[in-house]
N, CA, C and O atoms as a GROMACS GRO file, in nm:
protein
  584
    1UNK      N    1   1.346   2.736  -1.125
    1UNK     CA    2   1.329   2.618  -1.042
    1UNK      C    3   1.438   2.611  -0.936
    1UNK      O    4   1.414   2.558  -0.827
    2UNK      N    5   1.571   2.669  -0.966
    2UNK     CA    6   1.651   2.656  -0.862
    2UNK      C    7   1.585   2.744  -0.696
    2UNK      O    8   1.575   2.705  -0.580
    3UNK      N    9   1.549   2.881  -0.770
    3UNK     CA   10   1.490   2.947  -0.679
    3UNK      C   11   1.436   2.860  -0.574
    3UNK      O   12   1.464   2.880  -0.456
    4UNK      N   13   1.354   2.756  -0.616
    4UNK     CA   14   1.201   2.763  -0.544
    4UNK      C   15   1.288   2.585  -0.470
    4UNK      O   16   1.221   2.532  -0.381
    5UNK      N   17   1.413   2.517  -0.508
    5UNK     CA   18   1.485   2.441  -0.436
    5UNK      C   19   1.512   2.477  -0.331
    5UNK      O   20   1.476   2.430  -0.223
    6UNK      N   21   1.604   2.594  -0.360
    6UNK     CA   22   1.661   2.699  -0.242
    6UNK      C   23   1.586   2.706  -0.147
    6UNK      O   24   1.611   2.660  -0.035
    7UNK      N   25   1.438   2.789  -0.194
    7UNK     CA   26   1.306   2.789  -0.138
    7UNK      C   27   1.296   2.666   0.005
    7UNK      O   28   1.315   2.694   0.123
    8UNK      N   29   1.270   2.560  -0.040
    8UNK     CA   30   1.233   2.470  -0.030
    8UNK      C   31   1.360   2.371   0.080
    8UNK      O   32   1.344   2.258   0.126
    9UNK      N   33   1.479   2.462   0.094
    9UNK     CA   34   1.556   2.408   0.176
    9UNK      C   35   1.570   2.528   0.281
    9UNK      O   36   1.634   2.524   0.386
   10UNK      N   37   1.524   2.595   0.250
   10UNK     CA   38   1.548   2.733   0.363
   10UNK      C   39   1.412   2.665   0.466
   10UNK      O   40   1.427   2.611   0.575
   11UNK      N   41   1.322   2.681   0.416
   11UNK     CA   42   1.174   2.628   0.500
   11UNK      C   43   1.244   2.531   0.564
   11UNK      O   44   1.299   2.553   0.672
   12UNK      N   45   1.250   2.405   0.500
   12UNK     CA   46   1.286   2.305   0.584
   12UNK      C   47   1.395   2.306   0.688
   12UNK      O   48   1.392   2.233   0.787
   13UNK      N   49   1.518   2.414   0.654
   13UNK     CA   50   1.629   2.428   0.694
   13UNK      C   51   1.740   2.308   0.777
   13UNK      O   52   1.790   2.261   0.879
   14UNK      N   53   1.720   2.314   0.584
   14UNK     CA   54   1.853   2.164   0.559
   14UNK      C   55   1.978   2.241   0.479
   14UNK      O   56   1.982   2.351   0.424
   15UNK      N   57   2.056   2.160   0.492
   15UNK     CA   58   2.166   2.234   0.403
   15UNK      C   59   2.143   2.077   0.288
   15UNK      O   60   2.082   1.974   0.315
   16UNK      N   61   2.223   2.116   0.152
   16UNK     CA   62   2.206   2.088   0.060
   16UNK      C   63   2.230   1.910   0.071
   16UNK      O   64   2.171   1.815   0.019
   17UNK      N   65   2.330   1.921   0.153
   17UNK     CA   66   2.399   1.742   0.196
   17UNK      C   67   2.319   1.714   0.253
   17UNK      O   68   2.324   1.603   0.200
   18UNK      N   69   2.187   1.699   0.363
   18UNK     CA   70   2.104   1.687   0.367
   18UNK      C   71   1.987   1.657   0.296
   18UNK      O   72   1.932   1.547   0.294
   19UNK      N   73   1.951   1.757   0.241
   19UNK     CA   74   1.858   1.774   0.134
   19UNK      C   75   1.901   1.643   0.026
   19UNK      O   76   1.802   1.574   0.008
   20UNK      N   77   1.992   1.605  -0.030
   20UNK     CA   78   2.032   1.498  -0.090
   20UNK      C   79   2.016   1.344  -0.028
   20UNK      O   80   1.982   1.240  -0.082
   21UNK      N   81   2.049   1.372   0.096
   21UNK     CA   82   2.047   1.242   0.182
   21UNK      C   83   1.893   1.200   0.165
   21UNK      O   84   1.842   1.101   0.113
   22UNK      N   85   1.835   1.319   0.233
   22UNK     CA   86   1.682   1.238   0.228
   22UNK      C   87   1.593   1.220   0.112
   22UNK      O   88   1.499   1.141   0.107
   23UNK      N   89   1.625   1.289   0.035
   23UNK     CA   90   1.569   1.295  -0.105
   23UNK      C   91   1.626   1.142  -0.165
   23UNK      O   92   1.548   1.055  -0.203
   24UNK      N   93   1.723   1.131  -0.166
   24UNK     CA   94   1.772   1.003  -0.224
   24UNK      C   95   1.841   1.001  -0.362
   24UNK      O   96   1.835   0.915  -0.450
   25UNK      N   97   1.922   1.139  -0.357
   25UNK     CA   98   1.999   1.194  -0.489
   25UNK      C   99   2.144   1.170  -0.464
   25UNK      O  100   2.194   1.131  -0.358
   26UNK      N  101   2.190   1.192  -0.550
   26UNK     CA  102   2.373   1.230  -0.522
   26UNK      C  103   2.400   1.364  -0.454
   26UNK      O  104   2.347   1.469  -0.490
   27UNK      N  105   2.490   1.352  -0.348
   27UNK     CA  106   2.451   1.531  -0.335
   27UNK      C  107   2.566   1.589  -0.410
   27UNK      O  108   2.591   1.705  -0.377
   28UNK      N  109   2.656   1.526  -0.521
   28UNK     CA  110   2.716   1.655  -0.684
   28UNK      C  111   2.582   1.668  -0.708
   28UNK      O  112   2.574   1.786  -0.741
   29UNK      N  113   2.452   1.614  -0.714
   29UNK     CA  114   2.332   1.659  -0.812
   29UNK      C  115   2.291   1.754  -0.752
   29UNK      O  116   2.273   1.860  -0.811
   30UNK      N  117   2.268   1.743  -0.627
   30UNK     CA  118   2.220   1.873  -0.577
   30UNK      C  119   2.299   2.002  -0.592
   30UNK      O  120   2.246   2.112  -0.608
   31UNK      N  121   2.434   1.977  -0.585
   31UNK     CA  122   2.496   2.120  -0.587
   31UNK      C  123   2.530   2.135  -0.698
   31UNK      O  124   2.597   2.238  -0.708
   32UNK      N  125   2.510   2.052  -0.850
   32UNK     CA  126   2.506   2.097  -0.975
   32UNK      C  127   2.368   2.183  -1.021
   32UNK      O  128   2.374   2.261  -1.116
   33UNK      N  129   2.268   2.165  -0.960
   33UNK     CA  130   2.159   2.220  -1.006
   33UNK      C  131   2.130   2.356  -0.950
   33UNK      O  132   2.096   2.462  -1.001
   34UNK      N  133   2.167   2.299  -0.772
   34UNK     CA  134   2.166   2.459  -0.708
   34UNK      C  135   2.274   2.590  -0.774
   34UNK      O  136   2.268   2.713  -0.778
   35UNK      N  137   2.346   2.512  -0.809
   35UNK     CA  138   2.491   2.638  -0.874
   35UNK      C  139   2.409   2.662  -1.027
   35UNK      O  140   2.392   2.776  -1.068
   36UNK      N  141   2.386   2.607  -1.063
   36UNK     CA  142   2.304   2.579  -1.184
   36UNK      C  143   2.355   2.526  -1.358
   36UNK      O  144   2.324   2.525  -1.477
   37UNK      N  145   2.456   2.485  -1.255
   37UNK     CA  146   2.548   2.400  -1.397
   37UNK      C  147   2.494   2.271  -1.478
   37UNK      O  148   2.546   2.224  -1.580
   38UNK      N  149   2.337   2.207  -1.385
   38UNK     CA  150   2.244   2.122  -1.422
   38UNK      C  151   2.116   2.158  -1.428
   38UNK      O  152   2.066   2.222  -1.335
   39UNK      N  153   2.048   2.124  -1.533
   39UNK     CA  154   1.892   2.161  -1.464
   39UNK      C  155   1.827   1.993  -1.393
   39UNK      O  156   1.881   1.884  -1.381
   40UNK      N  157   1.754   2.021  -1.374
   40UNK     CA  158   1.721   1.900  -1.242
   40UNK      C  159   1.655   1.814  -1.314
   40UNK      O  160   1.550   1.863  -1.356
   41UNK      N  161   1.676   1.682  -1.354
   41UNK     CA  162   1.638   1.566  -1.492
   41UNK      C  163   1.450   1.549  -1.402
   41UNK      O  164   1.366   1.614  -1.339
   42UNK      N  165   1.462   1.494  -1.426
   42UNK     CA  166   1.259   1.413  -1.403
   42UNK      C  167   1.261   1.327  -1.300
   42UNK      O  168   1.163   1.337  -1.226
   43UNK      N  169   1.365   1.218  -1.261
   43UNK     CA  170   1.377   1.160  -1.167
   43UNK      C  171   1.396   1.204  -1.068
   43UNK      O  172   1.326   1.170  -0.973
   44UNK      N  173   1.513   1.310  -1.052
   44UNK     CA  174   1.546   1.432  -0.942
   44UNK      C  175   1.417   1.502  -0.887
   44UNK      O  176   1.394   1.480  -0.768
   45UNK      N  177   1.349   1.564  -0.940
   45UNK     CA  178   1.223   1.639  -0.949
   45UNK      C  179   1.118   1.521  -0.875
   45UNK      O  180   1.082   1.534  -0.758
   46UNK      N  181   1.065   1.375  -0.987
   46UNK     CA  182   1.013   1.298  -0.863
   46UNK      C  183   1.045   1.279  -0.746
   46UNK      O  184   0.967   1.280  -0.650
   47UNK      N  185   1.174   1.258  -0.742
   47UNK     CA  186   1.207   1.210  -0.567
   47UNK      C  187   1.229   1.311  -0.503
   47UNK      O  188   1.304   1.305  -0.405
   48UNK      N  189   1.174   1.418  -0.538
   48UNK     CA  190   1.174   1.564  -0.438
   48UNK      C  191   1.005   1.569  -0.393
   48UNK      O  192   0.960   1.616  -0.288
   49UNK      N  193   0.940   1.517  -0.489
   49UNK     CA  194   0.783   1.525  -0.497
   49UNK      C  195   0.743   1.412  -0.382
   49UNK      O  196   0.681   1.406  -0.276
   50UNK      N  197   0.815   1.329  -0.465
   50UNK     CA  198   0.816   1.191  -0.372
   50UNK      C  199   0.823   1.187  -0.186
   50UNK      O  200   0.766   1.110  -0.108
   51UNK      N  201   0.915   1.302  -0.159
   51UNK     CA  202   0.996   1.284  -0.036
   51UNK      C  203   0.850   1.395  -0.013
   51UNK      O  204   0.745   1.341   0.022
   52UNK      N  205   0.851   1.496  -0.028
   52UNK     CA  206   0.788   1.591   0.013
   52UNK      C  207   0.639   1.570  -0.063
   52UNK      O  208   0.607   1.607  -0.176
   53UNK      N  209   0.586   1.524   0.004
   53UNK     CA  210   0.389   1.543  -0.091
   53UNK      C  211   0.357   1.639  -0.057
   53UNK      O  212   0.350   1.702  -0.162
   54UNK      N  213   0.327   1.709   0.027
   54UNK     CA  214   0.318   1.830   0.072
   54UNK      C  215   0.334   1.983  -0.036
   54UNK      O  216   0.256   2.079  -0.034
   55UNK      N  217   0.444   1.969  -0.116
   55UNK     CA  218   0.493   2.059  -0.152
   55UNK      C  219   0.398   2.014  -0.302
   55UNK      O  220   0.373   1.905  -0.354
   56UNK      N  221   0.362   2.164  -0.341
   56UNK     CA  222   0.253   2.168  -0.492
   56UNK      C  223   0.358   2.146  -0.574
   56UNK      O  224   0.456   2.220  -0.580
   57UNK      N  225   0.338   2.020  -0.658
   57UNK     CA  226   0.443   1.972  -0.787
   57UNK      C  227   0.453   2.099  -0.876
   57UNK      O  228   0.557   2.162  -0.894
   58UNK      N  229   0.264   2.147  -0.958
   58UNK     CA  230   0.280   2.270  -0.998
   58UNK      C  231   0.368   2.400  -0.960
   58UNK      O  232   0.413   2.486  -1.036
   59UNK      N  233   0.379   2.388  -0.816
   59UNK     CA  234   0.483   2.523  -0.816
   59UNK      C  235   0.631   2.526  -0.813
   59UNK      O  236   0.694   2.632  -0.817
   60UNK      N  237   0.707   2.368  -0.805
   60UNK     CA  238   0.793   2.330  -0.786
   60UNK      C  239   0.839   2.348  -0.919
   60UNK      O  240   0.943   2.392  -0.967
   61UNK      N  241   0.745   2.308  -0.961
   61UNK     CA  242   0.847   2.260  -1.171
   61UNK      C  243   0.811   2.393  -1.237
   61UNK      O  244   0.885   2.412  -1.333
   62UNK      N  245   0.714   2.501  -1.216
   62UNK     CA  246   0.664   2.600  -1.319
   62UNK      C  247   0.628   2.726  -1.195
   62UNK      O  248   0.564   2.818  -1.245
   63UNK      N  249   0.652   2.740  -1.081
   63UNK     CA  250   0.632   2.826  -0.997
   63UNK      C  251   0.477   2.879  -0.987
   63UNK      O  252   0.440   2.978  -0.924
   64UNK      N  253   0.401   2.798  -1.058
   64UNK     CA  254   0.223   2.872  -1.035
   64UNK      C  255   0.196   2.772  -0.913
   64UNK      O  256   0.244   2.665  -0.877
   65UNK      N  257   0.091   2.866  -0.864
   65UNK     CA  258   0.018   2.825  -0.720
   65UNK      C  259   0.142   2.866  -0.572
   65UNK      O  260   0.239   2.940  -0.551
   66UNK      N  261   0.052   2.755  -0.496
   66UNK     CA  262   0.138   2.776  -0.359
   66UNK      C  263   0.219   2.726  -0.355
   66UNK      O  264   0.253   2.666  -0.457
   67UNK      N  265   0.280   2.720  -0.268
   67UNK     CA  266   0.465   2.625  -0.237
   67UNK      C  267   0.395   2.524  -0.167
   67UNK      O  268   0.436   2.417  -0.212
   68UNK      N  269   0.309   2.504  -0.078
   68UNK     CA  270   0.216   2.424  -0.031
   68UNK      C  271   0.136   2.367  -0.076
   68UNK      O  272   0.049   2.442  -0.121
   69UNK      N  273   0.099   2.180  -0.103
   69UNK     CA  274  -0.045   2.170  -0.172
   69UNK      C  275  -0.138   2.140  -0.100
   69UNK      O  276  -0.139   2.023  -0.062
   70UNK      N  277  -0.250   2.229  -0.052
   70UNK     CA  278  -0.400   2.258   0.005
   70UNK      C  279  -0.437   2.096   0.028
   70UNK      O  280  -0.452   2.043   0.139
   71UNK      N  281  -0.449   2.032  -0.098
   71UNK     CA  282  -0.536   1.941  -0.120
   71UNK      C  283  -0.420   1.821  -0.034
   71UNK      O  284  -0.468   1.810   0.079
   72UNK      N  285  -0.334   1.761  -0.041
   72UNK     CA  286  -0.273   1.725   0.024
   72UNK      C  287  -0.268   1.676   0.233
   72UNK      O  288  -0.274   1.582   0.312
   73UNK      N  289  -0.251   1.841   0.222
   73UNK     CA  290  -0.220   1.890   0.385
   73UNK      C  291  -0.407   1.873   0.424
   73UNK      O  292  -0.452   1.807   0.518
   74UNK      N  293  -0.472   1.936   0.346
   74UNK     CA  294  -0.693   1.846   0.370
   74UNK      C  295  -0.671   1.726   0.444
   74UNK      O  296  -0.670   1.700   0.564
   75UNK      N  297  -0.652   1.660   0.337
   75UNK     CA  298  -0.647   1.516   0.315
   75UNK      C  299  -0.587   1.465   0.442
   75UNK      O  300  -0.654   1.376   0.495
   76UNK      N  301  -0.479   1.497   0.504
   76UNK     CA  302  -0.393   1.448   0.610
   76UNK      C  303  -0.516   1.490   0.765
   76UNK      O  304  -0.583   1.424   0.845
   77UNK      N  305  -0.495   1.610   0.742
   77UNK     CA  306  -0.612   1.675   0.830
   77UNK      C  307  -0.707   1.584   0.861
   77UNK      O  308  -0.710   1.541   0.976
   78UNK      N  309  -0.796   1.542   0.769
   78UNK     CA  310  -0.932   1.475   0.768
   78UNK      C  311  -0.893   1.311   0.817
   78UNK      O  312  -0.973   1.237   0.873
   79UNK      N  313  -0.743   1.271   0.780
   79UNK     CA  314  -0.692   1.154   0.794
   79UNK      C  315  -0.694   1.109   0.983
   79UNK      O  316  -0.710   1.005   1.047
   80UNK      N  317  -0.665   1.275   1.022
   80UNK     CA  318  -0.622   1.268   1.194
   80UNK      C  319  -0.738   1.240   1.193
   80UNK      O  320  -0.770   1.121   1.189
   81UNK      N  321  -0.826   1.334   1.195
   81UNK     CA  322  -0.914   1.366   1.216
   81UNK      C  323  -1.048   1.246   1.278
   81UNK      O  324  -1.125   1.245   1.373
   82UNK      N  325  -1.017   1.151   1.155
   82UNK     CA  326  -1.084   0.994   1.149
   82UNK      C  327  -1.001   0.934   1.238
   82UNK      O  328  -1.072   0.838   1.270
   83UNK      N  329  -0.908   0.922   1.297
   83UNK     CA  330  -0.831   0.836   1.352
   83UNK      C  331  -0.840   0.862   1.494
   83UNK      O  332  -0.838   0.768   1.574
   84UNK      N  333  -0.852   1.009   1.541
   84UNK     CA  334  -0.887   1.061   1.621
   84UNK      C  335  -1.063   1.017   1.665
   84UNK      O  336  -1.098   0.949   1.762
   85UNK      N  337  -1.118   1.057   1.601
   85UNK     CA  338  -1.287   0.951   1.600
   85UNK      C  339  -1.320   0.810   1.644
   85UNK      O  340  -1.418   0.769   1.705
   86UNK      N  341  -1.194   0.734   1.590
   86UNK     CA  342  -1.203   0.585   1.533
   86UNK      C  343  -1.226   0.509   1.672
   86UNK      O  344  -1.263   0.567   1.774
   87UNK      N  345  -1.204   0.398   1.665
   87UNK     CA  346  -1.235   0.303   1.779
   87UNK      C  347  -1.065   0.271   1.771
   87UNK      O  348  -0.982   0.260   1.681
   88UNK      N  349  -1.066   0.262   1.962
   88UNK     CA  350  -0.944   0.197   2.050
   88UNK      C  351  -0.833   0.100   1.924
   88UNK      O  352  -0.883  -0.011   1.903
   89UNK      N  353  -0.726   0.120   1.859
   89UNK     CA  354  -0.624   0.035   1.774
   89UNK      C  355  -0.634  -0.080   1.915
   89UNK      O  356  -0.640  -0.198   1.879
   90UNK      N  357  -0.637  -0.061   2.038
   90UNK     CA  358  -0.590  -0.158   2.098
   90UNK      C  359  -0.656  -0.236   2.225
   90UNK      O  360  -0.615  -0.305   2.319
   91UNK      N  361  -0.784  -0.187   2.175
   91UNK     CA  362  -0.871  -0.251   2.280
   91UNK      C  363  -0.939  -0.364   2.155
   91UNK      O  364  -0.905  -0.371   2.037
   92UNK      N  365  -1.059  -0.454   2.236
   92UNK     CA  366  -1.108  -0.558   2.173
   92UNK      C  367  -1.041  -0.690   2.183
   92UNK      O  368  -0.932  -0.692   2.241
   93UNK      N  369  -1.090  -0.804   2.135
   93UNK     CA  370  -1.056  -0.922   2.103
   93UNK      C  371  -0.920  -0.932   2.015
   93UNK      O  372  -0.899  -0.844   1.931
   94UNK      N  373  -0.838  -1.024   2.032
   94UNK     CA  374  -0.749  -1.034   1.985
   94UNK      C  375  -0.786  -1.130   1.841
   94UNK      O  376  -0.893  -1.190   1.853
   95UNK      N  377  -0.741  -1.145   1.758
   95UNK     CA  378  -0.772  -1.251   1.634
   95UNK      C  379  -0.626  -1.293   1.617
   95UNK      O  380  -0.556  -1.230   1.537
   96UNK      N  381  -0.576  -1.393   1.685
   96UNK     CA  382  -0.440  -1.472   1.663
   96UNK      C  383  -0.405  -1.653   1.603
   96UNK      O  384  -0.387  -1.758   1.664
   97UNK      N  385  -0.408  -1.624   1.486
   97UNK     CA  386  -0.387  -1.722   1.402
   97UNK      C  387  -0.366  -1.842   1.488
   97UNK      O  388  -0.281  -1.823   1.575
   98UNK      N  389  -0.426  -1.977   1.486
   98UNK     CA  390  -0.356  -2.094   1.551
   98UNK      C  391  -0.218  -2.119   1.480
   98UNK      O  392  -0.213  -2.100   1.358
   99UNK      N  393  -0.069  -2.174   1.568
   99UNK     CA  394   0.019  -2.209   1.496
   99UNK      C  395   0.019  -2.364   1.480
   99UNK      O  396  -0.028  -2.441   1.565
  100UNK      N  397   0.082  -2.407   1.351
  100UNK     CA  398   0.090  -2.562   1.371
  100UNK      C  399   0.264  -2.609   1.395
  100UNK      O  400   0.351  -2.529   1.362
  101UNK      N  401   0.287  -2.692   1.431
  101UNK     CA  402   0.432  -2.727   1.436
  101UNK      C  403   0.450  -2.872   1.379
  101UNK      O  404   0.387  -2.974   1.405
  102UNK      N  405   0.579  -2.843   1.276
  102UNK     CA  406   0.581  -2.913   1.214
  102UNK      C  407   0.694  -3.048   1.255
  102UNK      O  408   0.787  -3.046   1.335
  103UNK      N  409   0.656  -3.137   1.187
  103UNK     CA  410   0.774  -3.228   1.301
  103UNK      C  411   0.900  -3.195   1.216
  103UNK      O  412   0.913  -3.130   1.112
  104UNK      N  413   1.009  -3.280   1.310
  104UNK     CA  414   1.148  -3.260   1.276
  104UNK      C  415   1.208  -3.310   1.229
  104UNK      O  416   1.281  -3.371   1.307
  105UNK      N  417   1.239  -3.338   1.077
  105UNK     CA  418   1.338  -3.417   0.979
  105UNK      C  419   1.506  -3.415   0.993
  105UNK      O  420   1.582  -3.329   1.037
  106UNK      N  421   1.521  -3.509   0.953
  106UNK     CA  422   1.665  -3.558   0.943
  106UNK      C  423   1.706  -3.556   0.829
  106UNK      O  424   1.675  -3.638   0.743
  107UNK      N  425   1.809  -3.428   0.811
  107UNK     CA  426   1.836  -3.486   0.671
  107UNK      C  427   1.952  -3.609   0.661
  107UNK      O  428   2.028  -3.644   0.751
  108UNK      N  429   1.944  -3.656   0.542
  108UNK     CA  430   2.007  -3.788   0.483
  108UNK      C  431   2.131  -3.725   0.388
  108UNK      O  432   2.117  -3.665   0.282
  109UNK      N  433   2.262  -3.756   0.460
  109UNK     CA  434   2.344  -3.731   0.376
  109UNK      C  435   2.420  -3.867   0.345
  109UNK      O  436   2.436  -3.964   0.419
  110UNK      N  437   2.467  -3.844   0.199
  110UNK     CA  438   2.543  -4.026   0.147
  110UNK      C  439   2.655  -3.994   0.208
  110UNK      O  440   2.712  -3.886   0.220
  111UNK      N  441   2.698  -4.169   0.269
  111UNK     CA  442   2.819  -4.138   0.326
  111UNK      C  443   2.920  -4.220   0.187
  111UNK      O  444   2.886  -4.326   0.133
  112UNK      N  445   3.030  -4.149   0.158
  112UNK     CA  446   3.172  -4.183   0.096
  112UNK      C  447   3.131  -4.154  -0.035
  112UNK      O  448   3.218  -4.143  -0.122
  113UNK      N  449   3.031  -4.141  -0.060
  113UNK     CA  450   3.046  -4.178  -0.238
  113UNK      C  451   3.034  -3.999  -0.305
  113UNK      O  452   2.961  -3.907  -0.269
  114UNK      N  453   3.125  -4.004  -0.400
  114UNK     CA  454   3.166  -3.878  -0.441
  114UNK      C  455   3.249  -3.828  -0.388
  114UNK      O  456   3.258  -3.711  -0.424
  115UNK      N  457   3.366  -3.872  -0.272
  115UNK     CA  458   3.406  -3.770  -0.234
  115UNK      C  459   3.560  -3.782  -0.279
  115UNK      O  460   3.619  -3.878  -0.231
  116UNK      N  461   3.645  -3.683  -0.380
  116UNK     CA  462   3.786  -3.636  -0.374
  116UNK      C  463   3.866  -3.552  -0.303
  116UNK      O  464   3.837  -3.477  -0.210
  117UNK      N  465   4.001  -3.577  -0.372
  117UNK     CA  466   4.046  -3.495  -0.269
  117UNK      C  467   4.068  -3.342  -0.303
  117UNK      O  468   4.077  -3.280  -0.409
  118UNK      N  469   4.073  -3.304  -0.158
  118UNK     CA  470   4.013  -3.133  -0.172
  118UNK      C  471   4.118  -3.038  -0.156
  118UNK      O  472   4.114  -2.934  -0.091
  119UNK      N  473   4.255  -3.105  -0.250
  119UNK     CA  474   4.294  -2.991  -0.302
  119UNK      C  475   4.326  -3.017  -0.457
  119UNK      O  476   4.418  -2.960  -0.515
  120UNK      N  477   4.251  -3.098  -0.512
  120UNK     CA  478   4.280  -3.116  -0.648
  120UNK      C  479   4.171  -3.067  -0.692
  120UNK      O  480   4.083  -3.048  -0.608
  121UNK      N  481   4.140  -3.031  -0.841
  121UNK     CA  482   4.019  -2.967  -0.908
  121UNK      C  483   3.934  -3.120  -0.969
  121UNK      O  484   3.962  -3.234  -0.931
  122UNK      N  485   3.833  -3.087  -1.065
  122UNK     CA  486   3.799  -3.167  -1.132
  122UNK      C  487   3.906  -3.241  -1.239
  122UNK      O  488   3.912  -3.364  -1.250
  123UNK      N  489   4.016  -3.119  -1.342
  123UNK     CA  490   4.069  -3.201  -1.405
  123UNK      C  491   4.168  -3.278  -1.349
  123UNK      O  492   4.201  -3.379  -1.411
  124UNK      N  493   4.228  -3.250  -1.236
  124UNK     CA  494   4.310  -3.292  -1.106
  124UNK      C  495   4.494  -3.245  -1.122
  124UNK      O  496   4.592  -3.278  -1.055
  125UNK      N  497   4.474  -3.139  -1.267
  125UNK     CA  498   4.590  -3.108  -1.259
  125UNK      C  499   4.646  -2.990  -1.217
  125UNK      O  500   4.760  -2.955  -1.246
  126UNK      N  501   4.548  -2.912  -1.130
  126UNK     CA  502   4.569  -2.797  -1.009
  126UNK      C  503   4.574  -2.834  -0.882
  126UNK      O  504   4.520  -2.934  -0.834
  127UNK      N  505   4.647  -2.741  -0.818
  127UNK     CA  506   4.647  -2.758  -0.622
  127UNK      C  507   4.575  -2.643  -0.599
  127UNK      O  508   4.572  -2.550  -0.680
  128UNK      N  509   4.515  -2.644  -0.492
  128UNK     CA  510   4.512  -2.502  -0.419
  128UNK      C  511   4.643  -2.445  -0.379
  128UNK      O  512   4.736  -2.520  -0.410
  129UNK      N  513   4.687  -2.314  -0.308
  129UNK     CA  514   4.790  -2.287  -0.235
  129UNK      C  515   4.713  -2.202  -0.128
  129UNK      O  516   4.765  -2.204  -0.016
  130UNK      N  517   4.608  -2.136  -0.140
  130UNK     CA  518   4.550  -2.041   0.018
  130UNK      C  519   4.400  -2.029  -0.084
  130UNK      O  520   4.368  -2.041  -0.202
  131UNK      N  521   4.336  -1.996   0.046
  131UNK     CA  522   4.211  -1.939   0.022
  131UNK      C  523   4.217  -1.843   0.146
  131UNK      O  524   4.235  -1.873   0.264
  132UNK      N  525   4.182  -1.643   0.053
  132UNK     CA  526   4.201  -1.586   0.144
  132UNK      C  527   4.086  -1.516   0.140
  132UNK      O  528   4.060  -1.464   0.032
  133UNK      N  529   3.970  -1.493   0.279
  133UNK     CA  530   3.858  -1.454   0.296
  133UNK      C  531   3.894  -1.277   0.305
  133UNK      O  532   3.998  -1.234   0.357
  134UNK      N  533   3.832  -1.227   0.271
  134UNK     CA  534   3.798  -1.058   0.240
  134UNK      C  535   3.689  -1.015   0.335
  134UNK      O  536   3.579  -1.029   0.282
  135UNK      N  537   3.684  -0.973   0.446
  135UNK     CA  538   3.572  -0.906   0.528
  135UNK      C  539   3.545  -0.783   0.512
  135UNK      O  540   3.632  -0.703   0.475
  136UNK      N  541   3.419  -0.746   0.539
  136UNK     CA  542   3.344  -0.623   0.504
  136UNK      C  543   3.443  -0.488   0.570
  136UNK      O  544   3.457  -0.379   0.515
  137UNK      N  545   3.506  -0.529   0.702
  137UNK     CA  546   3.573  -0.411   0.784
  137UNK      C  547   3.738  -0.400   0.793
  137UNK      O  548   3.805  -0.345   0.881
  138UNK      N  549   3.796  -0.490   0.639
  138UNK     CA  550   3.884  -0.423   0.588
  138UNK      C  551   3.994  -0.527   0.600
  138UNK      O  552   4.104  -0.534   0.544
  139UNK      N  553   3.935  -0.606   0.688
  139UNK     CA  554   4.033  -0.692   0.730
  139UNK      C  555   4.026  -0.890   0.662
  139UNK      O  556   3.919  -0.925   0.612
  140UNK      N  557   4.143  -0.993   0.671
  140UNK     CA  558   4.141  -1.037   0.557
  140UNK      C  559   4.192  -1.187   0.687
  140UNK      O  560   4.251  -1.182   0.795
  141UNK      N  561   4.140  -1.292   0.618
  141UNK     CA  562   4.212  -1.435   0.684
  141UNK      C  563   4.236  -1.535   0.537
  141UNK      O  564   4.172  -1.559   0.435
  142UNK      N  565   4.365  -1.573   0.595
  142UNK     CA  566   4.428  -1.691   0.492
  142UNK      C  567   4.420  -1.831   0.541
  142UNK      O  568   4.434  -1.862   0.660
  143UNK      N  569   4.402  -1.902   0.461
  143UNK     CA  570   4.385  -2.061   0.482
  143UNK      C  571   4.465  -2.131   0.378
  143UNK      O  572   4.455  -2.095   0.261
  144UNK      N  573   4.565  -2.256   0.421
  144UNK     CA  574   4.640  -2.298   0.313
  144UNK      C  575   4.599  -2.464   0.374
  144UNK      O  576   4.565  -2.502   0.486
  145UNK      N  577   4.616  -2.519   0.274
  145UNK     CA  578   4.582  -2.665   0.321
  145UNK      C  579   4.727  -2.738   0.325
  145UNK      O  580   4.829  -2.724   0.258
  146UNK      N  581   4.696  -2.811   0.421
  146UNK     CA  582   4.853  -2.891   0.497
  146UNK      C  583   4.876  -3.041   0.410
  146UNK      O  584   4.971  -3.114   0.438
   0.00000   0.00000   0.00000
């Protein structure tokens, strides 16, 4: 089975970090299996099937048949084929839903009731001292209440 990986990245001519990217593996999995320190689990194997329909599952997992599946690459064929036939995607009548608009509410907020003060907790025997925000690009803001 490694063979017919190899196989299967030479055709396409991806290198292995690739081949991982689009497949949707780890690429250690890929280069554990290609070296052959793994054999390739069931999930690995689907999302190779998965990515590629094209490629005969039979010859992928057990090497019988083609590297190609016939019935597949038909199927796509016959798919143009109809589409190519078909009537204009973009001529004709349009069919565009009427929209309705809805009116515009106000929300109702209570004024005063419930409100403490906001640096004590519920049991009221903590303070705050900062609240410091964490951003995605590494960088950080502090807030301390006066």
């Amino acid at each position: 089975m490694i063979d017919r990986i190899s196989q299967l990245l030479k055709m396409k001519k991806m290198s292995a970090s690739q081949f991982a990217d689009e497949v949707g593996v780890q690429r250690s999995s890929v280069s554990h299996v290609l070296s052959g320190r793994n054999k390739p689990s069931l999930d690995f194997i689907t999302k190779i099937i998965e990515t590629y329909p094209d490629i005969n599952s039979d010859w992928l997992i057990s090497g019988k048949g083609e590297m190609w599946d016939n019935k597949n690459i038909d199927a796509g064929e016959r798919q143009d084929s109809e589409h190519e036939k078909g009537e204009d995607l973009f001529s004709g009548e349009e069919n565009i839903p009427s929209t309705t608009v809805l009116p515009q509410v106000e929300a109702k907020v209570p004024s005063g009731k419930g409100k403490t003060d906001s640096r004590k907790t519920a049991t009221g025997s903590k303070t705050i001292d900062k609240i410091v925000f964490f951003y995605h690009d590494g960088t950080f803001s502090e807030y301390a209440p006066e």
